[in-house]
Jmol script that loads the backbone (N, CA, C; Angstrom):
load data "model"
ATOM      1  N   UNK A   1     -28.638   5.873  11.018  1.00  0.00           N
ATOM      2  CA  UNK A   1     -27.934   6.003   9.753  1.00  0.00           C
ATOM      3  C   UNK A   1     -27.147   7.307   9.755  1.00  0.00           C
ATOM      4  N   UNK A   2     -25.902   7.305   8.999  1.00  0.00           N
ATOM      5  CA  UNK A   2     -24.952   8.391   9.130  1.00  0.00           C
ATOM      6  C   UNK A   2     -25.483   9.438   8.288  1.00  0.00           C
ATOM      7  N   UNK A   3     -24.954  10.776   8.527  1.00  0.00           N
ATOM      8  CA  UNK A   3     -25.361  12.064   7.597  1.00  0.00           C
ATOM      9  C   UNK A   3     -24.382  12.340   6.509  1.00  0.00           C
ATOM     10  N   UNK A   4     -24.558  11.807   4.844  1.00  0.00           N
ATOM     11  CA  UNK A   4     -24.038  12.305   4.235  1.00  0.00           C
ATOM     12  C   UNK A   4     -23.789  13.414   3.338  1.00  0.00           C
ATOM     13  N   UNK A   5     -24.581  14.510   4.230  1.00  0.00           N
ATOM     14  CA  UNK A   5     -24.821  15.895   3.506  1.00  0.00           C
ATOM     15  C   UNK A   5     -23.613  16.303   2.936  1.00  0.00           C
ATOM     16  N   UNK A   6     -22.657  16.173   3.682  1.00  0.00           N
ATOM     17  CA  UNK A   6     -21.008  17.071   3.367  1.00  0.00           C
ATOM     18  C   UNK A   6     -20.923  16.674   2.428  1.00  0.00           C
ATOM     19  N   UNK A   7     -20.451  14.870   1.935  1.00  0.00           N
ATOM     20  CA  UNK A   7     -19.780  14.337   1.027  1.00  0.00           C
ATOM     21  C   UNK A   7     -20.865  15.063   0.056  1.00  0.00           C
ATOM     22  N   UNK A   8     -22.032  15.019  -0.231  1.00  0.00           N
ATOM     23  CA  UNK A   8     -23.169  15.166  -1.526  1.00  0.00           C
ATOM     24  C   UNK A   8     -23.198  16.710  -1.603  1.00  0.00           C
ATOM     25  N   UNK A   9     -23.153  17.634  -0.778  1.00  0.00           N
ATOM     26  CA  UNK A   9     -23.298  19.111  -1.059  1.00  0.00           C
ATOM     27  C   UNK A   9     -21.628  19.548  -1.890  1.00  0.00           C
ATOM     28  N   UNK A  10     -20.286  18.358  -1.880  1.00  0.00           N
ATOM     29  CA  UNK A  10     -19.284  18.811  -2.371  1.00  0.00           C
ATOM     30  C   UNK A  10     -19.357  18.190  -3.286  1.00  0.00           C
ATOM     31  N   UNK A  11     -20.360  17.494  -3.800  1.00  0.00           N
ATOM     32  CA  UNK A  11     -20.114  16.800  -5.375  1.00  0.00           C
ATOM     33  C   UNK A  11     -19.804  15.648  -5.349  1.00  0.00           C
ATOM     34  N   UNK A  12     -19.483  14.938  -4.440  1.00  0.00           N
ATOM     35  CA  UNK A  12     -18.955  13.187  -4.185  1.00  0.00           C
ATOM     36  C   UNK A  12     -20.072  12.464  -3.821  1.00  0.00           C
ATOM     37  N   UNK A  13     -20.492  11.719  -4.911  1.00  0.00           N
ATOM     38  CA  UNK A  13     -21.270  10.383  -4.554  1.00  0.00           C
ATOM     39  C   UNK A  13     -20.803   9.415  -4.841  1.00  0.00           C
ATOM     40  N   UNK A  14     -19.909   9.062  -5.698  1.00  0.00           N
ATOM     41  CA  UNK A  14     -19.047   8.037  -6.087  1.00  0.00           C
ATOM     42  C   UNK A  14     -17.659   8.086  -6.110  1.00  0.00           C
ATOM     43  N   UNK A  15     -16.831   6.873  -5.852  1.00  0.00           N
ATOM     44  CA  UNK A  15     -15.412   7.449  -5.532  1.00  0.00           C
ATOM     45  C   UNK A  15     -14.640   8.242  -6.518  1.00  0.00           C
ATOM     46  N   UNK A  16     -14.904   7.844  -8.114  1.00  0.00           N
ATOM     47  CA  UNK A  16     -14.222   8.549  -8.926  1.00  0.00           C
ATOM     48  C   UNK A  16     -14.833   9.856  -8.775  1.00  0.00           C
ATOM     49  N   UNK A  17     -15.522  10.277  -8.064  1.00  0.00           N
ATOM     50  CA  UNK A  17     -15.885  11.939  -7.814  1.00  0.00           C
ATOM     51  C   UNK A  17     -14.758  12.210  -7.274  1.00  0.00           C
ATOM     52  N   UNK A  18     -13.910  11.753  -6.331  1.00  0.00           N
ATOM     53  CA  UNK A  18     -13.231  12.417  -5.615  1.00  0.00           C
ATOM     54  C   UNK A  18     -11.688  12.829  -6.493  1.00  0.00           C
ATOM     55  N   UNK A  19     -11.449  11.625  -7.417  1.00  0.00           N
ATOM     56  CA  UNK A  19     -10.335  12.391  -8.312  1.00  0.00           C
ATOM     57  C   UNK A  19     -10.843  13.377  -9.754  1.00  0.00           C
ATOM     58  N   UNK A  20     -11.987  12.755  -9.932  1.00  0.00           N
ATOM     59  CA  UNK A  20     -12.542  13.895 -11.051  1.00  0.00           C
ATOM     60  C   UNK A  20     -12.471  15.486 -10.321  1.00  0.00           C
ATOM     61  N   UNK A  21     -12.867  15.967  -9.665  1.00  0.00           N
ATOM     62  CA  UNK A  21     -12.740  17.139  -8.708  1.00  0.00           C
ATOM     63  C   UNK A  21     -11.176  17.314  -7.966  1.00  0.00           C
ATOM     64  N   UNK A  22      -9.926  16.404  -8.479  1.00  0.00           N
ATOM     65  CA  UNK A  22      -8.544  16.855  -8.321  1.00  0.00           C
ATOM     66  C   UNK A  22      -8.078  16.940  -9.483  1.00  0.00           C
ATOM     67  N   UNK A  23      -8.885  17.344 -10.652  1.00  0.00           N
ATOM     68  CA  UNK A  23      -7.982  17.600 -12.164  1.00  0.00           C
ATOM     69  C   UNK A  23      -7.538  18.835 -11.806  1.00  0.00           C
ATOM     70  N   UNK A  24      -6.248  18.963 -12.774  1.00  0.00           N
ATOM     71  CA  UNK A  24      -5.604  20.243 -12.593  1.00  0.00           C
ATOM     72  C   UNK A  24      -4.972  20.748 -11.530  1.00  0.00           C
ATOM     73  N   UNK A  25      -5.203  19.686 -10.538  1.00  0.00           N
ATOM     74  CA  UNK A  25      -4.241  19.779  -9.299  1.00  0.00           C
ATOM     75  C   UNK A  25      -3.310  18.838  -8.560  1.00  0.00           C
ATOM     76  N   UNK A  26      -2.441  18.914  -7.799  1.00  0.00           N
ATOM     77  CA  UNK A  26      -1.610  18.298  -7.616  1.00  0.00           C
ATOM     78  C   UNK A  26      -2.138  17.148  -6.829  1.00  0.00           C
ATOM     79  N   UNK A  27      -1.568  15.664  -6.800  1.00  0.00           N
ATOM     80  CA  UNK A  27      -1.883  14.947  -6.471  1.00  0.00           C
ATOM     81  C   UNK A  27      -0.782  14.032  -5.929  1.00  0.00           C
ATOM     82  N   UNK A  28      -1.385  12.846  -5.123  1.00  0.00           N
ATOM     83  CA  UNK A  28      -0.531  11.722  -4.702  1.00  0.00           C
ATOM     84  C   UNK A  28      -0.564  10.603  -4.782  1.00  0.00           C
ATOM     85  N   UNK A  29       0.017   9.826  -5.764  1.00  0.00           N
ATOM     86  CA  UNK A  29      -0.502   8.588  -6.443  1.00  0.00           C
ATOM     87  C   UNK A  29       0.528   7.461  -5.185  1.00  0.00           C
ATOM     88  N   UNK A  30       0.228   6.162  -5.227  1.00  0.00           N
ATOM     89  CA  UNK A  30       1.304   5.490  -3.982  1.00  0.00           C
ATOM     90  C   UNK A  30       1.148   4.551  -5.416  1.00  0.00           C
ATOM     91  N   UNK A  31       2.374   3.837  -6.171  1.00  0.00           N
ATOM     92  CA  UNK A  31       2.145   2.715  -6.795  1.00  0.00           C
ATOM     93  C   UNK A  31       2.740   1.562  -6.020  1.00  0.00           C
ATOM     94  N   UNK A  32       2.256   0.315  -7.106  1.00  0.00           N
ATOM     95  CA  UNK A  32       3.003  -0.856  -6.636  1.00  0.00           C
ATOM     96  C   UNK A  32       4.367  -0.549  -6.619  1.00  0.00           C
ATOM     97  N   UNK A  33       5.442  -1.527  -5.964  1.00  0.00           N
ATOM     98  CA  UNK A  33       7.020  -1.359  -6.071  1.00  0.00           C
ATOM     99  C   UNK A  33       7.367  -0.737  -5.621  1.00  0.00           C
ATOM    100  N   UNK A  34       7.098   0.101  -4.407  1.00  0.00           N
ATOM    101  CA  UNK A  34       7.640   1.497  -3.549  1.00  0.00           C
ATOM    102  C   UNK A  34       7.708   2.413  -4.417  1.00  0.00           C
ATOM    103  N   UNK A  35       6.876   3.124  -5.087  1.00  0.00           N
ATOM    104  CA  UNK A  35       7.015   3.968  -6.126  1.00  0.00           C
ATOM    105  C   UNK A  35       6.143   4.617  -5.565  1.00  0.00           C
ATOM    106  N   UNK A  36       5.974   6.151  -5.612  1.00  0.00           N
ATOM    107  CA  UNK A  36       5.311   7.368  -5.161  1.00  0.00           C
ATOM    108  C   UNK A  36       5.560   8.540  -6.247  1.00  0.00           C
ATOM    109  N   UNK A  37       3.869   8.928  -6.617  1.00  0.00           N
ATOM    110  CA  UNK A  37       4.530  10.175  -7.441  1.00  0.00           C
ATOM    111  C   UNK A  37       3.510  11.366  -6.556  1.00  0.00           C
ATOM    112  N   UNK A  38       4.226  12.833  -7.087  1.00  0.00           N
ATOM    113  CA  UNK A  38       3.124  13.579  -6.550  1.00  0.00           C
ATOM    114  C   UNK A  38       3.579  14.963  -8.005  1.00  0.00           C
ATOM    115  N   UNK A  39       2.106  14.808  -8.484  1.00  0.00           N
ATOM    116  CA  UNK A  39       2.298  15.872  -9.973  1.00  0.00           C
ATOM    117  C   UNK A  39       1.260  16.191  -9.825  1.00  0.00           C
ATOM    118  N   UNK A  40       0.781  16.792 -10.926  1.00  0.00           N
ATOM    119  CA  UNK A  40      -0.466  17.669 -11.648  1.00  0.00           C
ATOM    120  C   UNK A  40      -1.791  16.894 -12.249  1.00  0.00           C
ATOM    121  N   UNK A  41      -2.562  16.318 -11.790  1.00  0.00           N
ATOM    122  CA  UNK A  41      -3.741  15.310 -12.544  1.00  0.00           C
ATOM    123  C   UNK A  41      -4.245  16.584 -13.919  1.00  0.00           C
ATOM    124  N   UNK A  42      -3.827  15.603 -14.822  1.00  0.00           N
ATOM    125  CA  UNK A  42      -4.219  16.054 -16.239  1.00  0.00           C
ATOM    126  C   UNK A  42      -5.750  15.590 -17.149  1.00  0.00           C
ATOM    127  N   UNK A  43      -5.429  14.070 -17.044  1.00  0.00           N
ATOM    128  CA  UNK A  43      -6.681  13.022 -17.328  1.00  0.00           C
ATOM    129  C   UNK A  43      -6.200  12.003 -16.188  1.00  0.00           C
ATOM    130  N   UNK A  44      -7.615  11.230 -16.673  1.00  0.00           N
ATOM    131  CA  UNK A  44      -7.988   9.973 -15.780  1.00  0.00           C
ATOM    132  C   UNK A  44      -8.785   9.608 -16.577  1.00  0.00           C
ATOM    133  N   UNK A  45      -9.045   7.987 -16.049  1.00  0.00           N
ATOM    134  CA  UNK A  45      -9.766   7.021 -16.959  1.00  0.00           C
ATOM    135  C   UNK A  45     -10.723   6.533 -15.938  1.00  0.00           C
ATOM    136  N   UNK A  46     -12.005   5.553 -15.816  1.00  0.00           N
ATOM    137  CA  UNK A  46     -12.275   4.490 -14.731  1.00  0.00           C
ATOM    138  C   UNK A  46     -11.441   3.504 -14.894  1.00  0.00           C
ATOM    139  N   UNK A  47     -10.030   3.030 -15.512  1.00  0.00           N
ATOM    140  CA  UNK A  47      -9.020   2.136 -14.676  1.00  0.00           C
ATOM    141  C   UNK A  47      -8.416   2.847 -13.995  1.00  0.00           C
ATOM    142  N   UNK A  48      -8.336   3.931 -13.907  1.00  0.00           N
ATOM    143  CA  UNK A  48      -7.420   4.938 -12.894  1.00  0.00           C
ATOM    144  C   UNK A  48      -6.130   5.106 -13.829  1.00  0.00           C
ATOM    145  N   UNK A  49      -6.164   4.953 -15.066  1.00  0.00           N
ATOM    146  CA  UNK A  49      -4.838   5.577 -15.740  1.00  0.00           C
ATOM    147  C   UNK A  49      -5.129   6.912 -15.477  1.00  0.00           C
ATOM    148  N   UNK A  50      -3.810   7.261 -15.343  1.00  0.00           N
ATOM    149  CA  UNK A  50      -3.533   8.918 -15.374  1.00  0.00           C
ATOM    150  C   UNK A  50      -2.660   9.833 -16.076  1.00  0.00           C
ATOM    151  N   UNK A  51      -2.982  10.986 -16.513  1.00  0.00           N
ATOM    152  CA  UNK A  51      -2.093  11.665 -17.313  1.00  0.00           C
ATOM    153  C   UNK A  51      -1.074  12.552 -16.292  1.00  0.00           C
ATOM    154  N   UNK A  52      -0.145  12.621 -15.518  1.00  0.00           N
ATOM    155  CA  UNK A  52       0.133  13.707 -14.714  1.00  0.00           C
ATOM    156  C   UNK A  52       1.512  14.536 -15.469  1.00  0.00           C
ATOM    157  N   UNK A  53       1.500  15.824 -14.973  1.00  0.00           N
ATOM    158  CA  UNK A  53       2.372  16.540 -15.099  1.00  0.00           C
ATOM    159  C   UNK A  53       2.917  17.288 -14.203  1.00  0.00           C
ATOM    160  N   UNK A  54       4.693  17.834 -14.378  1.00  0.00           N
ATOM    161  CA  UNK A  54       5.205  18.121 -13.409  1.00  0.00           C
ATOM    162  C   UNK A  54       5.510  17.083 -11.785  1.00  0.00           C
ATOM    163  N   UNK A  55       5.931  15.876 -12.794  1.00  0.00           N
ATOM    164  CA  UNK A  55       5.873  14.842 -11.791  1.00  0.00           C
ATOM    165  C   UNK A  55       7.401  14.756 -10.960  1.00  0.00           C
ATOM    166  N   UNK A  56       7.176  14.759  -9.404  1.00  0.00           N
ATOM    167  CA  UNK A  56       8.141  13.456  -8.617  1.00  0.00           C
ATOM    168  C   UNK A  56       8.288  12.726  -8.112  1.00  0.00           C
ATOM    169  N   UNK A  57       9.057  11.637  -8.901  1.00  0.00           N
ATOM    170  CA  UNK A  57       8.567  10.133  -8.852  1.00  0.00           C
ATOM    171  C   UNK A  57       9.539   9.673  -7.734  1.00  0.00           C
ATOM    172  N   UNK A  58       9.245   8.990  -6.660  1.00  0.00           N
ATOM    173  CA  UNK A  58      10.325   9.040  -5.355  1.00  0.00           C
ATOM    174  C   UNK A  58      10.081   7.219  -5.644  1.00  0.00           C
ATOM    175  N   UNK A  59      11.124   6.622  -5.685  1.00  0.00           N
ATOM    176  CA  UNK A  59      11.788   5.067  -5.353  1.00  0.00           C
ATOM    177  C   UNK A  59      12.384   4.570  -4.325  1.00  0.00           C
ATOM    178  N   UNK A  60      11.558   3.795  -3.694  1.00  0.00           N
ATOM    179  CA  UNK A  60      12.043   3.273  -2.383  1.00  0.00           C
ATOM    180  C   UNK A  60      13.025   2.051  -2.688  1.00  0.00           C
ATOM    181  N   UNK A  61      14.248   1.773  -2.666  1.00  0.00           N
ATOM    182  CA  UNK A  61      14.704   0.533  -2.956  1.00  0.00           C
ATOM    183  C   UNK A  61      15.953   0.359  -1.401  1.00  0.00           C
ATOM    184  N   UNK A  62      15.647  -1.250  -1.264  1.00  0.00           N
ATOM    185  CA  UNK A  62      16.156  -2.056  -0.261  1.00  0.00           C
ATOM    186  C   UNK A  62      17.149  -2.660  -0.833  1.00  0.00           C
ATOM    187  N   UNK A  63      18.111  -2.726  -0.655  1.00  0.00           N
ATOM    188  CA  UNK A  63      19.455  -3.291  -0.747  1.00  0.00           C
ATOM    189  C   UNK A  63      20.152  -4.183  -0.069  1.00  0.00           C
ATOM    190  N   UNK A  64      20.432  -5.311  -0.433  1.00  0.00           N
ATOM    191  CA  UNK A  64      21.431  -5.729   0.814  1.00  0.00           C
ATOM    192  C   UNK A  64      22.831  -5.994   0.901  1.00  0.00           C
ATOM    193  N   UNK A  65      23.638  -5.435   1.929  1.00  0.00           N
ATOM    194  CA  UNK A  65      25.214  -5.399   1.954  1.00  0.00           C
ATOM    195  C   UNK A  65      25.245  -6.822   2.193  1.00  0.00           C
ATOM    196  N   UNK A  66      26.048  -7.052   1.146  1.00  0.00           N
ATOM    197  CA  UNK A  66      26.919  -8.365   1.055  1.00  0.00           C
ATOM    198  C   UNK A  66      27.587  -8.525   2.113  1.00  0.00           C
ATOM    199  N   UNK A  67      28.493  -8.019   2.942  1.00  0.00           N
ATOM    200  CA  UNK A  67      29.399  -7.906   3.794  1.00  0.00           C
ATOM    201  C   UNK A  67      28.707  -8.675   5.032  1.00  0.00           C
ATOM    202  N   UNK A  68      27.803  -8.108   5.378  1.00  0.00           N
ATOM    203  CA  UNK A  68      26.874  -7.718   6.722  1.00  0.00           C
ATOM    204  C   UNK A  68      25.511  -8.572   6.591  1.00  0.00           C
ATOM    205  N   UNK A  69      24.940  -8.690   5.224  1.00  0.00           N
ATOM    206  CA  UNK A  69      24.179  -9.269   5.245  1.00  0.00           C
ATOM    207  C   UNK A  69      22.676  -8.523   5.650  1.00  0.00           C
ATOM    208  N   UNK A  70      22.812  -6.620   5.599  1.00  0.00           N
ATOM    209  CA  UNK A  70      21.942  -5.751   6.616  1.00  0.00           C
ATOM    210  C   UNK A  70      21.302  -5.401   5.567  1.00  0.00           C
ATOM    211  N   UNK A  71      20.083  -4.786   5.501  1.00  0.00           N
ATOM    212  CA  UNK A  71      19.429  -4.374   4.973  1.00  0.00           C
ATOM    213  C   UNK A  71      19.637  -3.101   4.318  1.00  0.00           C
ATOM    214  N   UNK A  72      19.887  -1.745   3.329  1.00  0.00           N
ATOM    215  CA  UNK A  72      20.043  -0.930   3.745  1.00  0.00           C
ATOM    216  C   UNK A  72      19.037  -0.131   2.571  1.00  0.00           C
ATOM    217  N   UNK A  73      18.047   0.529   3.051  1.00  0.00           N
ATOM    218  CA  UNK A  73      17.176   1.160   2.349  1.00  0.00           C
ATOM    219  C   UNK A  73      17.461   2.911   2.116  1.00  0.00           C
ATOM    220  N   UNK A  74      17.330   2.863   0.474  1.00  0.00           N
ATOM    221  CA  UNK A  74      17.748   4.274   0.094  1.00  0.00           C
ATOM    222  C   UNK A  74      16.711   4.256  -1.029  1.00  0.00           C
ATOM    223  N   UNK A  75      16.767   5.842  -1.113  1.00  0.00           N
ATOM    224  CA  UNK A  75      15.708   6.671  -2.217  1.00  0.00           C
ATOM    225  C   UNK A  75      15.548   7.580  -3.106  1.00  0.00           C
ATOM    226  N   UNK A  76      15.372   6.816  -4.395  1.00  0.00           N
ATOM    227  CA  UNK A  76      15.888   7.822  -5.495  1.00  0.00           C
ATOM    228  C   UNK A  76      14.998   8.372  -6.600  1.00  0.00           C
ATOM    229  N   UNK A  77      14.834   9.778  -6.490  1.00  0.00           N
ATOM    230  CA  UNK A  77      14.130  10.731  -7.112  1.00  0.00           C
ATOM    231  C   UNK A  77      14.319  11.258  -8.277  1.00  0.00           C
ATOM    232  N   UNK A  78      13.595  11.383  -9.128  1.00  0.00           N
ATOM    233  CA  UNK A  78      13.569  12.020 -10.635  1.00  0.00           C
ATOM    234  C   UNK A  78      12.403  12.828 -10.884  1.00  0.00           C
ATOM    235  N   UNK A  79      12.688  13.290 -11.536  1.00  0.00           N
ATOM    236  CA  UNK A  79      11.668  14.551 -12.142  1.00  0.00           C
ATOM    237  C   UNK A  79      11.134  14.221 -13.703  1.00  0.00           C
ATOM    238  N   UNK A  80      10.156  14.348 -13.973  1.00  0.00           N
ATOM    239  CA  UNK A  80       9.431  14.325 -15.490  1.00  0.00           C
ATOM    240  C   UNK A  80       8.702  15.415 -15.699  1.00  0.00           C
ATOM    241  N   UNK A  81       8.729  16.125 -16.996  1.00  0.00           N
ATOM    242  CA  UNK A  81       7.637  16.644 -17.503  1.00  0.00           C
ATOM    243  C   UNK A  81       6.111  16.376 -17.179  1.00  0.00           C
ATOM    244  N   UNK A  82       5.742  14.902 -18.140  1.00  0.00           N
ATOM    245  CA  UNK A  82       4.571  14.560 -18.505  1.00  0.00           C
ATOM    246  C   UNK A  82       5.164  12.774 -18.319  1.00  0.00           C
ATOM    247  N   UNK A  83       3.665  12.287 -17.313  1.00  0.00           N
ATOM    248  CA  UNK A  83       4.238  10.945 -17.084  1.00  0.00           C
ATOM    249  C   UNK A  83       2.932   9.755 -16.974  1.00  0.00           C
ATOM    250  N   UNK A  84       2.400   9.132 -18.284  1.00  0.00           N
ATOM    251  CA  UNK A  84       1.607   8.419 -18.169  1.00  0.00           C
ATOM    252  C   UNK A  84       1.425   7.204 -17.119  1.00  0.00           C
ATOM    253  N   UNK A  85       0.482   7.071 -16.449  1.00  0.00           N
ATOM    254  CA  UNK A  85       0.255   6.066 -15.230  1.00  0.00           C
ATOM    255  C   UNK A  85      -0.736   4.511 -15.553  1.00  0.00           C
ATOM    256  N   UNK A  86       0.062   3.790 -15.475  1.00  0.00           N
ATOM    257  CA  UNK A  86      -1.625   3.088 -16.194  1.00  0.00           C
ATOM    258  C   UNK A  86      -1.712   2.500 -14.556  1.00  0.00           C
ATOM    259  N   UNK A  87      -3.259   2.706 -14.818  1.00  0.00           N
ATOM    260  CA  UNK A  87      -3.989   2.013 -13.120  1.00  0.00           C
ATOM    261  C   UNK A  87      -3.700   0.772 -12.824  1.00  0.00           C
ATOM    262  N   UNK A  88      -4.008  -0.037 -13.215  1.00  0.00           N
ATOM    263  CA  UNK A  88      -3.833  -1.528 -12.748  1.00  0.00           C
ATOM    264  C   UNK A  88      -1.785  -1.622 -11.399  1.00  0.00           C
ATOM    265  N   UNK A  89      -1.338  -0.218 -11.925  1.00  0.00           N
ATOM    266  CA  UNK A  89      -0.477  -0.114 -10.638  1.00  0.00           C
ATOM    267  C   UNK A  89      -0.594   0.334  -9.751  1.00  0.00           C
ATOM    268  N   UNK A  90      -1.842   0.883  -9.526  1.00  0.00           N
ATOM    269  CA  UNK A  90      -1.998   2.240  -8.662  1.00  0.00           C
ATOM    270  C   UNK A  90      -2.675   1.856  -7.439  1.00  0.00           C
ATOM    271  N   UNK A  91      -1.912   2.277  -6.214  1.00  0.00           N
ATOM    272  CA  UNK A  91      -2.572   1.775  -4.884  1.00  0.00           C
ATOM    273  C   UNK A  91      -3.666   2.603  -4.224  1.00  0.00           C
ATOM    274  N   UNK A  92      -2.888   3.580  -4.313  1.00  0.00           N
ATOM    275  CA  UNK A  92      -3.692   5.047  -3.361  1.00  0.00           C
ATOM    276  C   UNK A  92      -3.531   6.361  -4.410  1.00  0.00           C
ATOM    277  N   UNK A  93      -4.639   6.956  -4.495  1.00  0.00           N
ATOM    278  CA  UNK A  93      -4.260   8.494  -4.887  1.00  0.00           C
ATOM    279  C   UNK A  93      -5.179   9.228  -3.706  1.00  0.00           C
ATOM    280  N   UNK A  94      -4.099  10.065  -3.452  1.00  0.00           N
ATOM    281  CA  UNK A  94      -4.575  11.072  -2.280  1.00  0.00           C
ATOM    282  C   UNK A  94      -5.029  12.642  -3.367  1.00  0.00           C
ATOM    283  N   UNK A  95      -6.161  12.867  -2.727  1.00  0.00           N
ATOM    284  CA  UNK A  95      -6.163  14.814  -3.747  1.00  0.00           C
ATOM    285  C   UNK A  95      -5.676  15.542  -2.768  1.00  0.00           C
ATOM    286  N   UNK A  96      -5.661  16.743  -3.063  1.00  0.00           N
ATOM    287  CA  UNK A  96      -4.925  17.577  -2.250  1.00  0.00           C
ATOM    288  C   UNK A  96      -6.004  18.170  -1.442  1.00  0.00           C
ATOM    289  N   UNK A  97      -5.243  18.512  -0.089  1.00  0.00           N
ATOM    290  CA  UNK A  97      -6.138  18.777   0.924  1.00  0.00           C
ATOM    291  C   UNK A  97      -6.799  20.064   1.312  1.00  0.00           C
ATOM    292  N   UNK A  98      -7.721  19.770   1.337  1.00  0.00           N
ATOM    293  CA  UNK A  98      -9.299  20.964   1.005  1.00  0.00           C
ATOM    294  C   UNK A  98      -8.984  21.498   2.545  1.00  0.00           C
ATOM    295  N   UNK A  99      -9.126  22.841   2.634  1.00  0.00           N
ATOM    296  CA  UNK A  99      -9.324  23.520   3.923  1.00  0.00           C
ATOM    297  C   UNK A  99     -10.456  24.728   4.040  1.00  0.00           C
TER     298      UNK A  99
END
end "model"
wireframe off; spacefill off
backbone 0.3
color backbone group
């Protein structure tokens, strides 16, 4: 059987440990729709809604030239203040990385 001293001596026994212990810090949410934000975790819920702040929200969108018929993928960024998340979109949140 594996040793889970690390995960339990840092406070993680359950997964929402791991974003409860990224409040107040910056984070990386991946949503549905090629959507990516990376802001400030404010609140959280157990659906994984989130309150973040100081958000940028990066949009992956695919296009296709009429002409050519080619694919052409571009990406467009905005900035928010304060930007409510509700979970039921949310793929991945990464916390920021502990050293």
């Amino acid at each position: 059987m594996e040793d889970h001293a690390p995960l339990e001596s840092s406070g993680i026994e359950e997964p929402l440990d791991l974003v409860r212990l990224s409040l107040d810090e910056r984070i990386y949410v991946k949503l549905r729709g090629d959507r990516e934000l990376r802001g400030k975790l404010h609140a959280y819920d157990g659906h994984l809604n989130m309150v973040l702040g100081d958000v940028e929200e990066t949009i992956t969108v695919v296009d296709i030239n009429d002409e050519t018929m080619e694919e052409v993928i571009r990406t467009v960024k905005r900035n928010c203040e304060m930007l409510f998340v509700r979970g039921d979109g949310v793929i991945l949140v990464s916390p920021p990385s502990r050293t």
